[in-house]
C-alpha positions in Angstrom: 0.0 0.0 0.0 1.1 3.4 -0.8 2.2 5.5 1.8 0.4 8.3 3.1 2.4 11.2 1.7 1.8 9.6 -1.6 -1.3 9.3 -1.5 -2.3 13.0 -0.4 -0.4 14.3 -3.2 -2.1 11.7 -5.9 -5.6 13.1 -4.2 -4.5 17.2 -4.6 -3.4 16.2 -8.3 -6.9 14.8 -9.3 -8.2 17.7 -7.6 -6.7 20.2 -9.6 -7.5 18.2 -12.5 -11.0 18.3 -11.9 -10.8 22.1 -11.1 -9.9 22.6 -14.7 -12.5 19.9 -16.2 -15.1 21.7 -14.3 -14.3 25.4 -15.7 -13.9 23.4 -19.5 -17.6 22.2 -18.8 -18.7 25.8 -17.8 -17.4 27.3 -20.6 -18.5 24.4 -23.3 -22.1 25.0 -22.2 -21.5 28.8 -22.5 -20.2 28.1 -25.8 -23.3 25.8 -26.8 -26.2 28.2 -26.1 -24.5 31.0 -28.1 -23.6 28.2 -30.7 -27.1 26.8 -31.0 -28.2 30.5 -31.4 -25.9 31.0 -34.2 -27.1 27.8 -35.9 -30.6 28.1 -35.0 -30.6 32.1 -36.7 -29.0 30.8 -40.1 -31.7 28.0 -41.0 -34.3 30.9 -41.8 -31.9 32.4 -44.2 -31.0 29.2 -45.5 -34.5 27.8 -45.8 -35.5 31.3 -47.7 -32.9 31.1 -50.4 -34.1 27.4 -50.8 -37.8 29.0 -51.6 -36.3 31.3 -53.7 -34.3 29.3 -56.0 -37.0 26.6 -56.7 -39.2 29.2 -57.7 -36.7 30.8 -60.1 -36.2 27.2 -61.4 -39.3 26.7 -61.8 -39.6 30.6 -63.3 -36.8 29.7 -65.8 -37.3 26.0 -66.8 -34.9 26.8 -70.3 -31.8 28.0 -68.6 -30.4 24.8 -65.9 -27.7 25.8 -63.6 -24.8 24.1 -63.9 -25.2 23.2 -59.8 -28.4 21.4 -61.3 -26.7 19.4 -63.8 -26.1 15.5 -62.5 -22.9 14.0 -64.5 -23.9 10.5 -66.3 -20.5 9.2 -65.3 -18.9 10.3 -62.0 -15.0 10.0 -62.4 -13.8 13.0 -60.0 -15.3 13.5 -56.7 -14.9 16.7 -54.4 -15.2 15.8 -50.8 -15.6 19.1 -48.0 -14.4 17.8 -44.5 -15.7 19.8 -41.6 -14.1 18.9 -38.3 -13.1 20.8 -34.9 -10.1 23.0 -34.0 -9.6 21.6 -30.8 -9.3 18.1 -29.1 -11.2 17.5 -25.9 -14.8 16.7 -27.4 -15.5 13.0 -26.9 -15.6 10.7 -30.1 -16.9 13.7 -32.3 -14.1 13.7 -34.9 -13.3 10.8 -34.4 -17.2 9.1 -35.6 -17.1 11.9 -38.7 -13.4 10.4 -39.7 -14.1 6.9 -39.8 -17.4 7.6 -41.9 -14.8 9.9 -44.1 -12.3 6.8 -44.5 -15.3 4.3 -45.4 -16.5 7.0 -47.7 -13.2 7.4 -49.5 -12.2 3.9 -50.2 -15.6 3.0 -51.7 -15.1 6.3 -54.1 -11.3 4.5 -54.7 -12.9 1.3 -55.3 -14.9 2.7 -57.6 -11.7 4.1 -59.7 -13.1 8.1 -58.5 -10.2 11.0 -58.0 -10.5 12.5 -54.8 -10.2 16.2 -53.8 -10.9 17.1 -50.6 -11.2 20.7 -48.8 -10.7 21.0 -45.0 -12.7 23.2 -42.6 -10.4 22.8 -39.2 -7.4 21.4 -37.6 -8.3 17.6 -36.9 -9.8 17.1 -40.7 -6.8 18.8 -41.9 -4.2 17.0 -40.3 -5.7 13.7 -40.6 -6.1 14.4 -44.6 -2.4 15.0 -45.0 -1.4 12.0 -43.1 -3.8 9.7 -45.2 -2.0 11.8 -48.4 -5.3 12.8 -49.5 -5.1 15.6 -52.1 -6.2 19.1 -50.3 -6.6 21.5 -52.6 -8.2 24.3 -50.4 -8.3 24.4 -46.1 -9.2 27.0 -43.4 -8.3 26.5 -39.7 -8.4 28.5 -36.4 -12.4 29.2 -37.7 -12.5 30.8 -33.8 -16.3 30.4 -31.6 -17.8 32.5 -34.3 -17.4 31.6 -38.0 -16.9 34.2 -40.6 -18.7 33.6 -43.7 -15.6 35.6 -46.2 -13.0 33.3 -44.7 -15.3 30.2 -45.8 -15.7 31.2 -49.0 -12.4 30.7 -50.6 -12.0 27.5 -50.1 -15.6 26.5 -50.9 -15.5 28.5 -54.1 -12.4 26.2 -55.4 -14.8 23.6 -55.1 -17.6 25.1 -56.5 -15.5 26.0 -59.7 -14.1 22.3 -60.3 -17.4 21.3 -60.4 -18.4 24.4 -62.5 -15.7 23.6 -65.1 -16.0 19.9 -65.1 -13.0 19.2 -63.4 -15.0 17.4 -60.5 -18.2 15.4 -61.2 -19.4 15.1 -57.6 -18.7 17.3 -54.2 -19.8 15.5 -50.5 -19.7 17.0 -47.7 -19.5 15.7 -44.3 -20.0 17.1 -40.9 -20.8 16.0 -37.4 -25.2 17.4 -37.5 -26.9 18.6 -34.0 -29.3 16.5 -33.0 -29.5 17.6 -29.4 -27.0 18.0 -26.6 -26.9 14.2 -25.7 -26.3 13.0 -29.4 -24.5 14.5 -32.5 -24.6 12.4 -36.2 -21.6 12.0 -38.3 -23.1 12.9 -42.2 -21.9 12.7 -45.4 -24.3 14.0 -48.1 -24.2 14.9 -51.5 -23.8 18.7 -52.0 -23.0 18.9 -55.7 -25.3 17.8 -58.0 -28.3 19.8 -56.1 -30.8 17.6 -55.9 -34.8 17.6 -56.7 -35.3 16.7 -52.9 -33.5 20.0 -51.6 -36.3 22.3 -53.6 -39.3 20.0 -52.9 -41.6 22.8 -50.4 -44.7 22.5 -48.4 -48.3 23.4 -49.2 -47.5 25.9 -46.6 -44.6 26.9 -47.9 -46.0 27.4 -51.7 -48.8 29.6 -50.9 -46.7 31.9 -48.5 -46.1 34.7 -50.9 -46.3 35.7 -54.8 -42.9 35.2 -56.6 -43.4 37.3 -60.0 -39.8 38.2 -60.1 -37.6 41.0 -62.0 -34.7 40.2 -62.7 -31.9 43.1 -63.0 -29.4 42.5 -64.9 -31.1 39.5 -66.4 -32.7 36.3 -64.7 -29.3 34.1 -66.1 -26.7 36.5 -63.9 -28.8 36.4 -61.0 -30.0 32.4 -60.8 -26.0 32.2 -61.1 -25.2 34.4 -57.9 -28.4 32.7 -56.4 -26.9 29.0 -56.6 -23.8 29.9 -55.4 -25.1 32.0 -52.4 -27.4 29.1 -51.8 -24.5 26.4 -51.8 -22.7 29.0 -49.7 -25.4 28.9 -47.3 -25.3 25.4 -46.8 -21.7 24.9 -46.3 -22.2 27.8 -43.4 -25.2 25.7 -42.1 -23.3 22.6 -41.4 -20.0 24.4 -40.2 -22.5 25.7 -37.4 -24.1 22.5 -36.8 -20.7 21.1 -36.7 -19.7 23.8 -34.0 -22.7 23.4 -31.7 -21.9 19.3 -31.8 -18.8 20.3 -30.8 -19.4 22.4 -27.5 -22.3 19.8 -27.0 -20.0 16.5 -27.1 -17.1 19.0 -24.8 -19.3 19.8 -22.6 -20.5 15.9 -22.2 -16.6 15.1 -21.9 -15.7 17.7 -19.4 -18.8 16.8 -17.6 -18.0 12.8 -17.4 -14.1 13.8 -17.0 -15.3 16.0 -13.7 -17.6 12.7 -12.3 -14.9 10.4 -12.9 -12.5 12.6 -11.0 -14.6 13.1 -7.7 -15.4 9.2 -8.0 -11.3 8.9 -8.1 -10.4 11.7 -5.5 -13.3 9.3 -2.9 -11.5 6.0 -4.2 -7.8 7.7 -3.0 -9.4 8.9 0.1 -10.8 5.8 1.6 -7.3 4.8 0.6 -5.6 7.1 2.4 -7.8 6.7 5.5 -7.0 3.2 5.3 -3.1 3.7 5.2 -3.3 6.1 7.8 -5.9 3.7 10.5 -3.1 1.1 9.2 0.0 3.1 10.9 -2.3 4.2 14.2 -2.8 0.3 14.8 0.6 -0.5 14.4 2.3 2.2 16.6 -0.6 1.5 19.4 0.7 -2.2 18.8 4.2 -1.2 19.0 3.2 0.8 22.6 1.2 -2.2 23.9 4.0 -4.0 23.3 7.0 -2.4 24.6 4.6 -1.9 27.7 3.9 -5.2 28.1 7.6 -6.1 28.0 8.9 -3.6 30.3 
């Protein structure tokens, strides 16, 4: 049994470590509320530009974007991989790499060039030690993301695709499901699909959409589609960033619990070591009494 000295300073190290797990879960659910804010005030902006671009589709059936246009023979694939900054968030990255890997060997089974674009430090490393081909990244995105330093490297995506160099762009992020459970998805962002511009009842009779157009309705479908990929790309980031201070604050949380269940574990321990050494002095008096 480990002595007692030992044994205090193994208790006042756990404590401190629980001091700082405890201030990491504070700040994580500080974090979340303002990050689920964030993501909760971009889905009406995205779900607007949605409206607004099936009803200019629909407007406009002889001029197709080429965002609209699905390849008959997929032979380059773009893949957007949205991970954290940071470390210290439970199996998040870790469940939207794994899906990432199974995702990219089918696509090399399936004889498909890979580029891939990284939003964040963990996606970015983990790309270059795999030797994927990155041809666009942004790190250090910060609490708050900042929609001009996103669209750089989306927009040398969205001109492979535009120019034919890439047949197909994914993208995959970690979604928001609640604060217990976040879902590693990959989805098809490139080719738009029928299913993205498919509205309600609700949604169709909410307001007249007799546009005019200025310059013409060609220019501005064109900014439209690339504002509304744009959009989406932002969407997930945030989703991705509310998982994130969700699954740190869960972490920190279980980190914190598992510390005071340790610190209680050293300190029957200790009180064990130390009733150990009372008894055996007491012994040692009784018995130098008795001999005397």
């Amino acid at each position: 049994m480990a002595g007692s000295k030992e044994i205090r300073t193994k208790i006042k190290s756990v404590q401190n470590t629980r001091k700082i797990t405890k201030a990491m879960e504070m700040v994580a659910a500080s974090k979340m509320r303002r990050a689920q804010e964030r993501m909760r005030a971009a889905r009406p902006y995205a779900d607007k530009i949605r409206n607004i671009a099936a009803h200019m589709g629909q407007a406009n059936p002889e001029y197709r974007h080429p965002f609209l246009a699905r390849r008959e023979q997929v032979k380059n694939a773009g893949v957007i991989v949205i991970t954290t900054d940071k470390g210290l968030c439970g199996g998040l990255n870790t469940n939207i790499l794994r899906a990432l890997t199974n995702k990219l060997k089918e696509l090399e089974g399936a004889g498909v060039k890979i580029e891939t674009t990284a939003f964040g430090n963990k996606g970015f490393g983990f790309l270059n030690r795999i030797g994927a081909k990155v041809v666009s990244h942004a790190v250090q995105l910060g609490d708050k993301p900042h929609l001009e330093k996103l669209i750089g490297p989306v927009k040398v995506q969205l001109d492979a695709y535009a120019e034919g160099r890439v047949d197909v762009v994914y993208i995959a992020y970690t979604r928001f499901i609640n604060t217990m459970k976040q879902e590693p998805v990959i989805e098809q962002l490139l080719p738009l699909s029928t299913e993205r511009f498919e509205q309600s009842d609700a949604e169709k009779k909410a307001y007249g959409w007799d546009y005019i157009y200025e310059p013409d309705a060609k220019t501005v479908i064109d900014e439209l589609m690339t504002r509304y990929v744009e959009a989406l790309v932002y969407q997930a980031i945030v989703e991705n960033m509310s998982s994130e201070q969700s699954a740190r604050m869960v972490a920190m949380k279980s980190a914190s619990d598992n510390a005071k269940k340790v610190i209680e574990d050293l300190q029957l321990t200790y009180n064990k070591a130390r009733q150990a050494a009372i008894t055996k002095e007491l012994s040692e008096i009784v018995g130098g009494a008795a001999a005397v």
